[in-house]
C-alpha positions as CSV (number, residue, x, y, z in Angstrom):
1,X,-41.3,13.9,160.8
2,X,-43.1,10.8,159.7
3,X,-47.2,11.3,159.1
4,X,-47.9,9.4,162.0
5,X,-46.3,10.8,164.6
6,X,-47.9,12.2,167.4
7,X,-47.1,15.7,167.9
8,X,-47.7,17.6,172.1
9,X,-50.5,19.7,171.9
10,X,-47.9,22.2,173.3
11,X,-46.2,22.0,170.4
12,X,-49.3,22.5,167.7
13,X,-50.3,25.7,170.0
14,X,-47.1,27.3,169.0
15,X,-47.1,26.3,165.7
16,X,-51.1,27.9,165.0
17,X,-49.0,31.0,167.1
18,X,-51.7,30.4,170.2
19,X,-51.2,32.4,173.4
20,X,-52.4,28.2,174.8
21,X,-53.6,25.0,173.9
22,X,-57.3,25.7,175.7
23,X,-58.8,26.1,171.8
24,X,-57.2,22.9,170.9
25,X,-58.2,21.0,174.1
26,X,-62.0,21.8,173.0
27,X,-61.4,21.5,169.4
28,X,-60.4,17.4,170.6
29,X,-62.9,17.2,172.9
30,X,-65.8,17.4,170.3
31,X,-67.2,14.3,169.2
32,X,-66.9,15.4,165.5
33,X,-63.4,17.1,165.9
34,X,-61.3,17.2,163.0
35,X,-57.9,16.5,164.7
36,X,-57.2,13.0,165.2
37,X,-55.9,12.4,169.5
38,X,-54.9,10.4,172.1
39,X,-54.6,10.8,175.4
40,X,-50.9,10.7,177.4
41,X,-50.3,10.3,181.1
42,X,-47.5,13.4,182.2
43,X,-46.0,14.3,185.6
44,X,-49.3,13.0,187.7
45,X,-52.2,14.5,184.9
46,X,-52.8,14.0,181.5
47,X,-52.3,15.8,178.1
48,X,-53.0,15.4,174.4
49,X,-50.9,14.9,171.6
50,X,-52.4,15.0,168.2
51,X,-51.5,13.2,164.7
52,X,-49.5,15.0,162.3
53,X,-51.3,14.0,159.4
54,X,-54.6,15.2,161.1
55,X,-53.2,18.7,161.0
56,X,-53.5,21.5,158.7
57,X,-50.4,21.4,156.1
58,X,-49.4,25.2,156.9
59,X,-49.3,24.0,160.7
60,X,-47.4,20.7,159.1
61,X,-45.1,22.5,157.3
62,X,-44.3,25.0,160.6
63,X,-44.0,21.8,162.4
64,X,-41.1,20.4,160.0
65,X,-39.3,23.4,160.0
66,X,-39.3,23.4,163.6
67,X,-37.8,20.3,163.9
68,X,-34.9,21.6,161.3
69,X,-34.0,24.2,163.0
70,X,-33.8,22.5,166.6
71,X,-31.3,19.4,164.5
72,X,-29.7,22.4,162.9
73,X,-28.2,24.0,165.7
74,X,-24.7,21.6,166.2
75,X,-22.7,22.0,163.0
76,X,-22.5,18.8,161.4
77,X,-18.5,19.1,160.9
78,X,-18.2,21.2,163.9
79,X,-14.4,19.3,166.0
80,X,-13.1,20.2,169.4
81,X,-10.0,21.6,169.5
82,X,-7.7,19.3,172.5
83,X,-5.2,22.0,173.7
């Protein structure tokens, strides 16, 4: 995950182990917020995604391992057998 990625709010909910993303949405919507956002357009509304590097590093570091485990799941030498 590169420091400038933007990362679903979704995603960062799950990571902080929130029940939703309502705290984050409000925690964006201040002027003096301290999460860096921008705005996407999804299935006829809109959501949030926020920068990675704007995020804590314990909500960083859940966020990478995340991502390993998801790329981890097909063995890397894993053949299928032709009968």
């Amino acid at each position: 995950m590169i420091n400038d990625d933007y990362i679903n709010i979704n995603k960062v909910a799950e990571a902080k182990g929130l029940k939703s993303n309502r705290s984050l949405r409000l925690e964006i919507n201040k002027p003096e917020s301290k999460y860096i956002s921008r705005t996407v357009q999804v299935n006829g509304g809109t959501s949030y995604e926020i920068l990675f590097s704007s995020l804590e590093p314990e909500v960083q570091q859940k966020l990478r391992e995340f991502e390993t485990k998801s790329t981890a799941l097909v063995p890397l030498n894993h053949q299928t057998q032709v009968s």
